[in-house]
BALOBA-1460 file (C-alpha; in Angstrom, 3 decimals):
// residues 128
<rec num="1" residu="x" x="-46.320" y="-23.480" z="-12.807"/>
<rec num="2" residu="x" x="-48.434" y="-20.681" z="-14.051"/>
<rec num="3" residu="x" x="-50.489" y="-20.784" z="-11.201"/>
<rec num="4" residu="x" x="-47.754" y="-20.190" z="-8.780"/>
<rec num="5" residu="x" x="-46.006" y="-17.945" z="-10.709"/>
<rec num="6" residu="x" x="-49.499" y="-15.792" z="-10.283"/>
<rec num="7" residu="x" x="-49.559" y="-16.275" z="-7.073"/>
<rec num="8" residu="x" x="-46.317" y="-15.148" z="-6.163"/>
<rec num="9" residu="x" x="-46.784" y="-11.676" z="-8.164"/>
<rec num="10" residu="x" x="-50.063" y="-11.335" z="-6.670"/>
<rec num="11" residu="x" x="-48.797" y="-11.930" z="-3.050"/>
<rec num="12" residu="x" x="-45.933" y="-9.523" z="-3.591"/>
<rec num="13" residu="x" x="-47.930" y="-6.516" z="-5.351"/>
<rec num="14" residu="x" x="-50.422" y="-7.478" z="-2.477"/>
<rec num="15" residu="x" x="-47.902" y="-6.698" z="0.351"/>
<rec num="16" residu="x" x="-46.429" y="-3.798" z="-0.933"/>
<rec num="17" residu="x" x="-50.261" y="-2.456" z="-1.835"/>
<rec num="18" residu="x" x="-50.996" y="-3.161" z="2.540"/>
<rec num="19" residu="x" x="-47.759" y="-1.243" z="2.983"/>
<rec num="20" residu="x" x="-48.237" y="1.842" z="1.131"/>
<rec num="21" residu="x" x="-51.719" y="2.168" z="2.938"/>
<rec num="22" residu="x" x="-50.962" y="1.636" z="6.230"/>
<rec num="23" residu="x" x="-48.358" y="4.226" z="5.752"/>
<rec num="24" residu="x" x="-50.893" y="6.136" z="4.242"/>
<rec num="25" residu="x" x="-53.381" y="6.029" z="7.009"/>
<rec num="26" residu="x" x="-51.038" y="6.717" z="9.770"/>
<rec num="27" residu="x" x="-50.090" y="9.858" z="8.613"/>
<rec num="28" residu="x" x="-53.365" y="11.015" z="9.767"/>
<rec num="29" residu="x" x="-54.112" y="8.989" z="12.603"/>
<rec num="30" residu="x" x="-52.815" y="8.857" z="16.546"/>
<rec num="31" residu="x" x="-53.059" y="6.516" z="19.212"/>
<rec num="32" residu="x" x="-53.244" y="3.001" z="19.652"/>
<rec num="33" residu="x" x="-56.023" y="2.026" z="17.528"/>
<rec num="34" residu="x" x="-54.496" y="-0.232" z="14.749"/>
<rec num="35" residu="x" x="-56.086" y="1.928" z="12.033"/>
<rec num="36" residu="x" x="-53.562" y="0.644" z="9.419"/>
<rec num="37" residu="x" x="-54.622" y="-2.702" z="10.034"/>
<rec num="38" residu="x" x="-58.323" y="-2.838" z="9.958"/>
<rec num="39" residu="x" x="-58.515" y="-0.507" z="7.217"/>
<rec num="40" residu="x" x="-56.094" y="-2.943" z="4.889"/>
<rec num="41" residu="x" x="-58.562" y="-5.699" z="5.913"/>
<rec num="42" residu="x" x="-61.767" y="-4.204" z="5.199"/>
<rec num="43" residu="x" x="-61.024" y="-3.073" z="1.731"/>
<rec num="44" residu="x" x="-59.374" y="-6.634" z="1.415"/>
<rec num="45" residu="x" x="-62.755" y="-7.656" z="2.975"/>
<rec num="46" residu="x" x="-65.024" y="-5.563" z="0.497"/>
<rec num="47" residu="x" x="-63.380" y="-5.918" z="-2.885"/>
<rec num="48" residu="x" x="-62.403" y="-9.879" z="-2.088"/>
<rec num="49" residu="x" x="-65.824" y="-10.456" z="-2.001"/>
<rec num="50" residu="x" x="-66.575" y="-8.212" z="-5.584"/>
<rec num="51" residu="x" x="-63.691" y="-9.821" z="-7.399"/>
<rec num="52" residu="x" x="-64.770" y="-13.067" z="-6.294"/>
<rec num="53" residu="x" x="-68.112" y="-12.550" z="-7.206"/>
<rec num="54" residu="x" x="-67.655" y="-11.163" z="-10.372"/>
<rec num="55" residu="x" x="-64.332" y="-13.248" z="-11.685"/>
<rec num="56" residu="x" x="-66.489" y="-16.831" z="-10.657"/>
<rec num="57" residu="x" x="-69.420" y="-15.114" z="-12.791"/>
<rec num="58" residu="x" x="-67.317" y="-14.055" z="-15.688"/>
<rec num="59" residu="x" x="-65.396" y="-17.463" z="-15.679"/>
<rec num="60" residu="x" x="-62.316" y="-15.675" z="-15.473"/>
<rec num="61" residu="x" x="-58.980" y="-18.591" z="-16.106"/>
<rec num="62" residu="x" x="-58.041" y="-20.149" z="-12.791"/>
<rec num="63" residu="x" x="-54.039" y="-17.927" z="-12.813"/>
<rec num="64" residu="x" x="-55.852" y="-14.875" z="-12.896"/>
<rec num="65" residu="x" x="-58.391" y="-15.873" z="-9.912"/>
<rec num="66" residu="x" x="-55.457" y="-16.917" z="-8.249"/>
<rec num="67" residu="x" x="-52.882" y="-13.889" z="-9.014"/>
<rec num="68" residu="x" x="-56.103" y="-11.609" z="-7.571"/>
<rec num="69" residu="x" x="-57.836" y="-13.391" z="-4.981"/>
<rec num="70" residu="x" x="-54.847" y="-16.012" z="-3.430"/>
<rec num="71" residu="x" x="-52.128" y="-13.621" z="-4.644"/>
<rec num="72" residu="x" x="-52.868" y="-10.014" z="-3.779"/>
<rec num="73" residu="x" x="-55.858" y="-9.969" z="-1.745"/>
<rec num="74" residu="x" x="-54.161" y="-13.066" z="0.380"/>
<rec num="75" residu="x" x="-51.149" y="-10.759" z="0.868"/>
<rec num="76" residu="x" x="-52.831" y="-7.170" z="1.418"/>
<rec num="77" residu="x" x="-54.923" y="-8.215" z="4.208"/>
<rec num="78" residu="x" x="-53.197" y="-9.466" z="6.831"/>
<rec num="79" residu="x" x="-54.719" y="-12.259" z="9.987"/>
<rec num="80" residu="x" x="-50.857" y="-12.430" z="11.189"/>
<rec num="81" residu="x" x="-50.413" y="-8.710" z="11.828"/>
<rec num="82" residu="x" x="-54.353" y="-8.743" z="13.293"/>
<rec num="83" residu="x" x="-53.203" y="-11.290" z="16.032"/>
<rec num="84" residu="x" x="-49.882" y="-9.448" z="16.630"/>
<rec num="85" residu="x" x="-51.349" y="-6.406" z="17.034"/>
<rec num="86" residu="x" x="-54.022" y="-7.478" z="19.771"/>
<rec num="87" residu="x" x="-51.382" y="-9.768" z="21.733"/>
<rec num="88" residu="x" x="-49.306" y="-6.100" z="22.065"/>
<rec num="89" residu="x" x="-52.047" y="-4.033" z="23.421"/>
<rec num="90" residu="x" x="-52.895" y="-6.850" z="25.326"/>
<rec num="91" residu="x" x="-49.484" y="-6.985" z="27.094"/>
<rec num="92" residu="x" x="-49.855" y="-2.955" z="28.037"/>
<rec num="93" residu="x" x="-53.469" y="-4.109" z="29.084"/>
<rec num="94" residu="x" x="-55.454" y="-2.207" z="26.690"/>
<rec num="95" residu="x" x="-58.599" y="-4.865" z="27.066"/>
<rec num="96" residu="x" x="-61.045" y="-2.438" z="25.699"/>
<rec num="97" residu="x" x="-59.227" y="-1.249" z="22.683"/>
<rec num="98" residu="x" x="-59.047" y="-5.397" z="21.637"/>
<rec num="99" residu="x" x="-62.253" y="-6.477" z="22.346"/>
<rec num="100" residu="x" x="-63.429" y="-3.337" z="19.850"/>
<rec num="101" residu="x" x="-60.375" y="-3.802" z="17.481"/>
<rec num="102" residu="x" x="-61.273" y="-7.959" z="17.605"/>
<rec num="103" residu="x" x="-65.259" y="-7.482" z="17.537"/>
<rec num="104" residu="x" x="-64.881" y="-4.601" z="14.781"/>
<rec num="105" residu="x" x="-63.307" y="-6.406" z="12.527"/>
<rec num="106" residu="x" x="-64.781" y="-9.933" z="12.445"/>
<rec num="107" residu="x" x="-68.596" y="-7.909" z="11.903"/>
<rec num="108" residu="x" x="-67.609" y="-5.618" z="9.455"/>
<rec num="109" residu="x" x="-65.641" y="-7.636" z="7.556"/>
<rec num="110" residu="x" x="-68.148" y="-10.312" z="6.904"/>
<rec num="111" residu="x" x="-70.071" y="-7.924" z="6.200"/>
<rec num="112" residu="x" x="-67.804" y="-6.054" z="3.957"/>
<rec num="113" residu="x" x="-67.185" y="-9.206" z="2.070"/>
<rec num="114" residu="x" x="-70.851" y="-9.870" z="1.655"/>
<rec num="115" residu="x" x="-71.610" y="-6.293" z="0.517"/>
<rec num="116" residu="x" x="-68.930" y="-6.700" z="-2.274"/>
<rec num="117" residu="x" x="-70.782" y="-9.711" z="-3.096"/>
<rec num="118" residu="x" x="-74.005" y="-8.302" z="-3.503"/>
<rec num="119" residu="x" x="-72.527" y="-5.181" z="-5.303"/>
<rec num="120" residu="x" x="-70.942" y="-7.390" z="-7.890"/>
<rec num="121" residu="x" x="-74.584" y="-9.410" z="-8.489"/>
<rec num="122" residu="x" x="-76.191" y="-5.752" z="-9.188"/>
<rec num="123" residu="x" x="-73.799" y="-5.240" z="-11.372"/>
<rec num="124" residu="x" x="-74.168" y="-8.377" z="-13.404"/>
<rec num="125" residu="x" x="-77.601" y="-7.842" z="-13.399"/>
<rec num="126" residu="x" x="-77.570" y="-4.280" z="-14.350"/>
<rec num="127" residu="x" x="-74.579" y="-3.894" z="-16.875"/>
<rec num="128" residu="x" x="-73.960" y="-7.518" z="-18.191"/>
């Protein structure tokens, strides 16, 4: 029960985090580019793969791995809203913008994900 009792508060501090920025980030962007989006999933990317790093290093209790990784990180970024968002500027026949927007974030966000991983091992190695 504790474990989906994390979940659930994760996943709902999670959602309302990927709100707040994409409201954020549109303030200062224009056009169709789904800035909101990709920007939610490549800091979910990045610090997904440091948490997971560094909570499976720390042996950090199963609830907690759950309430941050499952929970929250499963909530703020967002595949749904990813495939949404392509199928519309498909239908106005914005090809370009999805094959960027698709290609963009697949790369970078393994990558992202690995580069919190290796930024978590430095510091473990460096600061305990």
């Amino acid at each position: 029960m504790k474990e989906i009792l994390a979940i659930m508060l994760g996943g709902g501090l999670g959602a309302t985090s990927r709100h707040g920025v994409n409201i954020f980030v549109h303030r200062f962007t224009t056009g169709n580019f789904p800035v909101g989006t990709i920007t939610v999933n490549m800091l979910g990317s990045f610090f997904i793969g440091l948490c997971g790093a560094l909570l499976e290093h720390y042996k950090v209790a199963a609830e907690y791995r759950l309430f941050i990784l499952t929970g929250f990180f499963g909530s703020f970024t967002t595949f749904s809203t990813f495939a949404r968002e392509k199928a519309e500027l498909l239908k106005v026949g914005d090809v370009k913008t999805v094959i960027v927007y698709a290609l963009t974030s697949n790369i970078l966000g393994v990558l992202l994900v690995f580069a919190g991983y290796m930024l978590a091992h430095h510091v473990i190695e460096n600061w305990g």
